[in-house]
C-alpha positions in Angstrom: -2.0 2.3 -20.2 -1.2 -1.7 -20.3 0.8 -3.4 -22.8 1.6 -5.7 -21.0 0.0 -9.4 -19.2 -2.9 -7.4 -19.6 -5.4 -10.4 -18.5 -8.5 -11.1 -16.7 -8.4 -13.6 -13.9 -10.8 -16.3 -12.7 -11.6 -14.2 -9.7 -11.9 -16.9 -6.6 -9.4 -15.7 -4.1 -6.7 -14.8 -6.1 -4.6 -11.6 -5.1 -2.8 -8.9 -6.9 0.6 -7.6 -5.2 0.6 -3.8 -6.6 4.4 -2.6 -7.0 5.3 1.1 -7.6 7.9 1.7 -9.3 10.5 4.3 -10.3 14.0 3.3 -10.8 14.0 -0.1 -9.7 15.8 -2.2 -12.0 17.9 -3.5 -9.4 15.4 -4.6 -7.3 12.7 -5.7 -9.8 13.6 -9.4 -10.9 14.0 -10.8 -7.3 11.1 -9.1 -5.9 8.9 -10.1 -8.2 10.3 -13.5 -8.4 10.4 -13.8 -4.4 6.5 -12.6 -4.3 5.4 -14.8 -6.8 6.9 -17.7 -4.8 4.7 -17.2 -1.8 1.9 -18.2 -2.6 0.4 -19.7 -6.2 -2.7 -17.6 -5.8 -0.4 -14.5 -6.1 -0.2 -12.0 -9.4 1.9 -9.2 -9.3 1.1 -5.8 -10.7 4.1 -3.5 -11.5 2.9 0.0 -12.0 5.6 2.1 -13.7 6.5 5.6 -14.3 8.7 5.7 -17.4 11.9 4.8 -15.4 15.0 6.4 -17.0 16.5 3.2 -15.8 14.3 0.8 -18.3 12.3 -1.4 -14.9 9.5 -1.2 -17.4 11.2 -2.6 -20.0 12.5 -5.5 -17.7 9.1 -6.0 -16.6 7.6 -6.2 -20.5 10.2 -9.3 -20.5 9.0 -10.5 -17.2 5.4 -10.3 -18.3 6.0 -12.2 -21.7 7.3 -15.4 -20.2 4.7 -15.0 -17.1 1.6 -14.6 -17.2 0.9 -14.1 -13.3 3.3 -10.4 -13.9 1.4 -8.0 -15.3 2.9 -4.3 -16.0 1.1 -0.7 -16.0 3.4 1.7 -17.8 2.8 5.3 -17.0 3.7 8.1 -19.2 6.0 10.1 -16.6 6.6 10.5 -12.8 3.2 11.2 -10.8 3.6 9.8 -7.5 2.5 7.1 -5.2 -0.4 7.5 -4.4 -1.9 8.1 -7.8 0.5 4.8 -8.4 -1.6 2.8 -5.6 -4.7 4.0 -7.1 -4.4 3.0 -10.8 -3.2 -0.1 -9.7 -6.5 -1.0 -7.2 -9.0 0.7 -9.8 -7.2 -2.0 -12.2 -7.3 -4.9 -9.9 -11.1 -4.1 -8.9 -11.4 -4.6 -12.7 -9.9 -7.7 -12.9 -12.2 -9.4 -9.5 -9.1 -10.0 -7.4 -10.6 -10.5 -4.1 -7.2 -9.5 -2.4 -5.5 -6.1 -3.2 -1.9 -5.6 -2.0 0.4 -2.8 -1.8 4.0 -2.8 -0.6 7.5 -1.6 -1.7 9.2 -2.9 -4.7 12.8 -2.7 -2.6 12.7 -4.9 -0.6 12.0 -2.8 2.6 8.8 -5.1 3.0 9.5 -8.8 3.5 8.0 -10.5 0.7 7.7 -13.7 3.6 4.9 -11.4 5.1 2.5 -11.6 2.5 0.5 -14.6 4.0 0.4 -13.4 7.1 -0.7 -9.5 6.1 -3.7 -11.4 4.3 -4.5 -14.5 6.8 -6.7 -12.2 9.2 -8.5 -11.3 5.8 -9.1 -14.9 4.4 -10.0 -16.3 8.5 -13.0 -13.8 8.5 -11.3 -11.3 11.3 -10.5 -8.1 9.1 -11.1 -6.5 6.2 -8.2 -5.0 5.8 -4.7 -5.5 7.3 -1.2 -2.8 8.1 1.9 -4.6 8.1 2.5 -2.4 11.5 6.7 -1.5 12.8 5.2 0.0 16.3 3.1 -2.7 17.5 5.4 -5.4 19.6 7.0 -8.1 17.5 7.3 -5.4 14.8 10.4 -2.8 14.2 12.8 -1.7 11.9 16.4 -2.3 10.7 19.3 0.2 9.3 17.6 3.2 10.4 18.6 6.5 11.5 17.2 7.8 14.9 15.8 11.4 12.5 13.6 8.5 10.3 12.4 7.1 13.3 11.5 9.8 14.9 9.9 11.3 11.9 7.8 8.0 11.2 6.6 7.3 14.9 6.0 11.3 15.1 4.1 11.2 12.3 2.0 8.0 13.4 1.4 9.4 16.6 0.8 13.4 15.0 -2.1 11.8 12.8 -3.2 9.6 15.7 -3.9 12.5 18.4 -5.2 14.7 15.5 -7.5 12.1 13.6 -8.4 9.3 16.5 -7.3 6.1 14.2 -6.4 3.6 16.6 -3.6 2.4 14.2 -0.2 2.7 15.8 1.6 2.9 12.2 -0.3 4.6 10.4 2.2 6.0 7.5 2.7 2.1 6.9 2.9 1.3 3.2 2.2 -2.9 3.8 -1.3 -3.4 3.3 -3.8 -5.9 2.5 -7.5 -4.5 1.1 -10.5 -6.8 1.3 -12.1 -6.6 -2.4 -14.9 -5.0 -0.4 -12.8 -2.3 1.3 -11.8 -1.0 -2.4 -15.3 -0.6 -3.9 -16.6 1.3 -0.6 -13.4 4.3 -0.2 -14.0 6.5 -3.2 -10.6 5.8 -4.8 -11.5 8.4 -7.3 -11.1 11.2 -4.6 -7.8 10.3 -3.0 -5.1 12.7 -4.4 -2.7 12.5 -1.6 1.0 10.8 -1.9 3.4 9.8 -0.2 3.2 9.1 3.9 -0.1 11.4 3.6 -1.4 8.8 1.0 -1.2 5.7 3.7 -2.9 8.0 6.5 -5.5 8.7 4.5 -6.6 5.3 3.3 -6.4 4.1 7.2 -8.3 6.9 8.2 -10.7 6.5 5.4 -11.1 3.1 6.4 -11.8 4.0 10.1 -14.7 6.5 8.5 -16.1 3.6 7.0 -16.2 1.1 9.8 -14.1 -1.6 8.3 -12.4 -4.1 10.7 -8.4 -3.3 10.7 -5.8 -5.6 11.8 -2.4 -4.6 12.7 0.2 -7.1 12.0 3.6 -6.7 13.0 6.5 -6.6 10.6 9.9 -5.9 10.7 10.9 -2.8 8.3 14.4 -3.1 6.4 16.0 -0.5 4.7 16.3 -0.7 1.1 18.8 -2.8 0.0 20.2 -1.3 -2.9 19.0 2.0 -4.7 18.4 5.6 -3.0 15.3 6.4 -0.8 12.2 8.6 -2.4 11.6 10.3 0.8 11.9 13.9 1.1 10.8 16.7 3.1 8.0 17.7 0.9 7.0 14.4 1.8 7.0 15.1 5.4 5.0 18.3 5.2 2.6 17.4 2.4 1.8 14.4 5.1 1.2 16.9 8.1 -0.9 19.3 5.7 -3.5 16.1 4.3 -4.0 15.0 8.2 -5.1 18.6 9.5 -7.6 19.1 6.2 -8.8 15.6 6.9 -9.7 16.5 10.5 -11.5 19.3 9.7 -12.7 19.3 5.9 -14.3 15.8 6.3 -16.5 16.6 3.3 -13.1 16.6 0.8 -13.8 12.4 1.1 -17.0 11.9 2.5 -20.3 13.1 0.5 -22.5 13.1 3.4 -19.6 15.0 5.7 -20.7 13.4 8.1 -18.8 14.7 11.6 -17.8 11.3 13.1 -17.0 8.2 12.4 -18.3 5.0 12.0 -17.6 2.8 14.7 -14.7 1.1 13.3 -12.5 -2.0 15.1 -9.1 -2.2 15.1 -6.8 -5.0 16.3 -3.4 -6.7 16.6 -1.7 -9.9 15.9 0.5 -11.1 18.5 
């Protein structure tokens, strides 16, 4: 439900940066404000699930004085994925020809936005991963278990799957308009890191042209992390029924894939 900013834009090539959030009033005001500065062709899209901590509330206020902040309150905590979701099934609504999705804590560098969607505007991708294993790309303030767990898990769903993506539980992305209205949305149910292997491998069924573009990953400033074990498993679980229930996404179930290109931005 919207009750906020709730408008319709021009279409053209304006993009929509969709934010999950739960618990983020520390982090809300500058992200939003540090998106909105990149670029003038840039909404934001906060998609919230009842925070105890009032971000919604701090978004309504955000949304009333700006009209390029819009706000999607959700009744109670549901997840990410189902957070992503709503928010591209919203923005597909609103003719957004750009369709974002990072991290509302500042763990993605708002200064990457451009560059996640250049490869999309130049004609060379339809979608783009904001990548921390491709060189020029890493990560900051980690422990060596996440990393481990993050490249193991890129490289578990790479052997098991065959998506040349070297990040694939990424969370930076950038979806052509066209990406969105050709994945099913409706049938995604997965969260978390499973959620962002999914929509790559989806993508690779589907033939789309995917750019890796290297980032550097910071640990959240301030707040606790989301990620759990449950996470972890519910991740390794979604990858082995994708492999070999192909139909749970794909009507035709078809057995392989479309031939698909991947690439990387030095």
């Amino acid at each position: 439900m919207l009750t906020s900013g709730d408008r319709v834009t021009s279409g053209g090539q304006r993009s929509v940066i969709v934010l999950p959030t739960y618990n983020e009033r520390e982090n809300i005001e500058s992200i939003v404000a540090a998106i909105l500065s990149q670029s003038d062709d840039f909404d934001v899209l906060v998609v919230d699930d009842n925070s105890p901590d009032g971000t919604g509330e701090m978004v309504d206020r955000l949304a009333a004085d700006n009209p390029r902040v819009q706000v999607m309150h959700r009744p109670e905590k549901r997840g990410l994925g189902t957070a992503y979701i709503e928010g591209f099934l919203w923005a597909l609504a609103r003719e957004y020809a750009y369709v974002f999705e990072m991290d509302a804590d500042f763990s993605h560098d708002p200064s990457d936005l451009v560059r996640l969607r250049a490869p999309l505007v130049a004609g060379e991708a339809d979608a783009s991963v904001g990548s921390r294993w491709v060189p020029g790309g890493g990560t900051r303030n980690w422990s060596f278990l996440r990393t481990f767990i993050s490249r193991g898990g890129s490289l578990y769903s790479r052997l098991i799957l065959g998506v040349p993506v070297q990040d694939l539980t990424s969370g930076f992305k950038c979806f052509s308009r066209r990406v969105l209205e050709n994945l099913d949305l409706g049938s995604v149910h997965s969260n978390g890191y499973a959620f962002q292997v999914e929509m790559n491998y989806r993508c690779f069924r589907r033939g789309f042209r995917v750019r890796e573009v290297p980032i550097v990953f910071v640990d959240r400033r301030v707040g606790k992390s989301k990620m759990g074990s449950h996470i972890v498993t519910e991740a390794m679980l979604v990858v082995l029924r994708l492999r070999f229930q192909p139909s749970v996404f794909d009507p035709t179930g078809a057995g392989s894939p479309a031939e698909a290109k991947y690439s990387r931005t030095p």
